[in-house]
N, C-alpha and C positions, 0 to 999 in steps of 0.2 A: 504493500500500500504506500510507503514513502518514494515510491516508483512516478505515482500520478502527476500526471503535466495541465497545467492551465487548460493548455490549446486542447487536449483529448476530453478535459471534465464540458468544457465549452461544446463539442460535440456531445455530450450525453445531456446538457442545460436543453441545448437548442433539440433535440430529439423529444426528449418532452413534453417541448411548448407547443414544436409542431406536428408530432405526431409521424412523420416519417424521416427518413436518412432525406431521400429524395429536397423534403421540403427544408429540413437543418441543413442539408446543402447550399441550397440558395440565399437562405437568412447570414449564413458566413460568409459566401460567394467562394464557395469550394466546390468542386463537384463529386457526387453523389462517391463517385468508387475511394478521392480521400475522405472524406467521413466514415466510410465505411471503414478505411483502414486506423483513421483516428479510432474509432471505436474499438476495432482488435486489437489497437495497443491499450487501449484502456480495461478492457477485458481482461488481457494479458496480464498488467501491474496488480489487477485487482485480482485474479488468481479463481476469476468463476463468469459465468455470464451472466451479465447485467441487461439486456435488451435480445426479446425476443423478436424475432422478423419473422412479416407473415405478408402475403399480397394487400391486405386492405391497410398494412401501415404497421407499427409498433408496440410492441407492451413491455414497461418497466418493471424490473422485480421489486422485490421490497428492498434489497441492498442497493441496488440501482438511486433510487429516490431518495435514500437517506446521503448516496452522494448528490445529487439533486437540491436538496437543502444545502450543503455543506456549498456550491458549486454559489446557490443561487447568493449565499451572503457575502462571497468572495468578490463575487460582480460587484455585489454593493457597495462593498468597503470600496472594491476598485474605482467605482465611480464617482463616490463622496471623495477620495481623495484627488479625481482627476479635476473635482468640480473647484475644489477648498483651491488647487492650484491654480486653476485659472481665475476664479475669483478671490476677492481680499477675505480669505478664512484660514485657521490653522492659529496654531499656538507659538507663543516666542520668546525666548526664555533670555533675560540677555543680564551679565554681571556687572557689576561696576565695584570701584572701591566705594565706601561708604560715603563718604563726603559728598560723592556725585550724584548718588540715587535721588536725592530731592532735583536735581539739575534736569536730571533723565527721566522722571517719572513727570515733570511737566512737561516735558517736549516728547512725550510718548501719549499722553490723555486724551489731549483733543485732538492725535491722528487714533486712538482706540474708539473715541465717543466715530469720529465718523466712521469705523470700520467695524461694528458691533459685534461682527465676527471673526474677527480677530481678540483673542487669548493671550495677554502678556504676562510674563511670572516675571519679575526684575527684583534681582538682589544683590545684596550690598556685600559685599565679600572684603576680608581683610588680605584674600591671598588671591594670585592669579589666573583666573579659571582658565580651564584648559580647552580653548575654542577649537584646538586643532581635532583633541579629540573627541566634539561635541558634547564637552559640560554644561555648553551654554552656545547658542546660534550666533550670538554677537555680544559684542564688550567693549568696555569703553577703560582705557587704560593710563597710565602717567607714561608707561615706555614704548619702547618701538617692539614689535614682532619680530621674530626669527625665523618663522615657520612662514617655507615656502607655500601650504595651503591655504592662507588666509589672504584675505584682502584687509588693505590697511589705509583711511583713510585721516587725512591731519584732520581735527576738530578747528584746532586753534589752539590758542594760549590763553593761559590762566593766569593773569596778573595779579601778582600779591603784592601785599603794603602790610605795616605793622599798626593793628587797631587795639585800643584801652578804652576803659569805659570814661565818661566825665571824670566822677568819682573817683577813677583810681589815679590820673592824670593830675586832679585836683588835688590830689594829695602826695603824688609823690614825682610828680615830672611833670609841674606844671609848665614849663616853657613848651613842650608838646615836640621836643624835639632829642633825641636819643643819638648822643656819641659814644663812640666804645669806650670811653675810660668810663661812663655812667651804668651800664651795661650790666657789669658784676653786680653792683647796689639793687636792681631792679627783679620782681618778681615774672618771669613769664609761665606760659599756656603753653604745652604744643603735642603734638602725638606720640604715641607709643615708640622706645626706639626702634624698633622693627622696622619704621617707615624715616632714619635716619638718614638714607640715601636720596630721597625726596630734595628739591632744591630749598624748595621754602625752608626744608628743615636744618639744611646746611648752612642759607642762610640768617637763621636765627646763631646759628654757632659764630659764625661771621662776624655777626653784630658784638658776639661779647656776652650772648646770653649761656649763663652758667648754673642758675637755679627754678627751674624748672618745681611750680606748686604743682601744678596739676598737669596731668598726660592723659589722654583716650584717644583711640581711635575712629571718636563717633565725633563729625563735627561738628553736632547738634549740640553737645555737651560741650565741647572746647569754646562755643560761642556764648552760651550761656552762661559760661566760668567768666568770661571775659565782663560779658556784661554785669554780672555780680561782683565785681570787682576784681576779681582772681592775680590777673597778671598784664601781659601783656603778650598778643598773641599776633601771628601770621594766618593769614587769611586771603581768598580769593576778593581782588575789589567787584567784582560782578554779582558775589554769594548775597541772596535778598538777607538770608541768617548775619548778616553784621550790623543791619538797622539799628542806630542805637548810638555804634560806634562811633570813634573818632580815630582817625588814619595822624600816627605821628610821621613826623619827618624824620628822616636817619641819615647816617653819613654814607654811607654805604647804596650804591642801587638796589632799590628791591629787585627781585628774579619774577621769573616767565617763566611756566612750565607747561609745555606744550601735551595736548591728550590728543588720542587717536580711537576712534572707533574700528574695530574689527570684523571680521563675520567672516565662516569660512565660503571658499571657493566654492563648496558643492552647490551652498545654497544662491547663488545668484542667480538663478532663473526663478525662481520664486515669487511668483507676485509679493505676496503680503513682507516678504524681508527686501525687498526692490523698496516699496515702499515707508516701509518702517526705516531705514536708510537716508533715505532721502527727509524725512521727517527729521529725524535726527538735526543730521545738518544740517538744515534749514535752519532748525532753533538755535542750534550755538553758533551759528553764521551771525545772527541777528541779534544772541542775548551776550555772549560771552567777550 
């Protein structure tokens, strides 16, 4: 039985619907002697005879029809998925580091509200999903790809600057301006070291920052540390989470850290990831 072929169960579908070899002939545009021979290899794999032949037409046995069921869902499935590909349906799972997911998840909403059938799962990952080997359809990354299967397109850059609350400025650097010999004295914010090779985060070292109150990897939190007065932290200037803020001046240039969106090669004929692509970019063309 792990014998059975698509193309021979389609000959015993189309014999049922229409009653004869003759007529599942024509419904395929085969003619009548390969069906017939479709059928003896399907007889064959399945190890007994399935269709009786007689002058007035055909009769299926009971093993016959129970492949018949099995044949008829397979059509199915085949054709909700030929349908999901041509039009905007199917599911799409795409990773981002955490900081990004609020970025990605509004420049994904209102291309899902227009596409109602389309399925997105988007998650915030502290490590690099593996798009090569479909842990995720597409991703949106701080590095470049190595993997010859993926497509890799620039987003843009993420411009940071060093933001403090009123309050903590007010209290402890009020000139609102940060040179390295001040740098030691001050409290900052900034992520987990895991994410030390990050520039923003080099450039904090840069500056002279050496006491670090608070670290997470969640930017939600390192923002709101900020605004409660915590420290002094680096931040995208685009990120809407800094409202509040106040951008000091440094001696130093702040850095640019450029992001790429990914998705692998297979999937590029795909309607719904063609379009969830181009969605993308579009948004960080316009927001970031």
């Amino acid at each position: 039985m792990e014998k059975l072929s698509w193309d021979d169960l389609r000959i015993l579908l189309a014999i049922h619907r229409q009653g004869s070899l003759l007529a599942a002939g024509k419904v395929l545009h085969i003619s009548t002697s390969t069906a017939a021979r479709r059928l003896d290899s399907l007889e064959a794999a399945a190890g007994r005879r399935l269709v009786h032949r007689h002058q007035s037409g055909t009769t299926l046995t009971q093993e016959a029809l129970r492949l018949v069921q099995l044949a008829d869902r397979f059509e199915s499935s085949l054709a909700t998925l030929a349908r999901d590909q041509a039009e905007m349906a199917g599911t799409l799972r795409l990773s981002a580091p955490g900081g990004m997911v609020p970025t990605l998840a509004r420049a994904l909403l209102s291309f899902q509200q227009a596409h109602p059938r389309i399925c997105i799962e988007l998650t915030g990952e502290s490590r690099t999903a593996d798009v090569a080997a479909r842990e995720a359809d597409m991703a949106v990354r701080l590095m470049r790809s190595e993997s010859n299967v993926l497509i890799e397109h620039v987003l843009g850059e993420l411009r940071f600057g060093l933001f403090a609350s009123p309050d903590y400025l007010n209290r402890y650097l009020p000139s609102r301006r940060l040179d390295e010999s001040e740098a030691p004295g001050q409290a900052f914010i900034g992520l987990e070291e895991k994410w030390q090779h990050l520039l923003s985060e080099q450039w904090l070292r840069r500056l002279g920052a050496t006491r670090f109150v608070f670290r997470s990897d969640s930017i939600e939190a390192l923002t709101e540390a900020a605004r409660a007065g915590a420290g002094l932290g680096c931040f995208a200037r685009s990120d809407p989470r800094i409202k509040g803020l106040i951008e000091v001046e440094t001696s130093a240039e702040s850095p640019s850290q450029p992001c790429y969106l990914v998705w692998h090669g297979e999937l590029r004929s795909q309607p719904h990831v063609r379009a969830a692509v181009a969605a993308v970019r579009n948004y960080f063309a316009e927001h970031l």
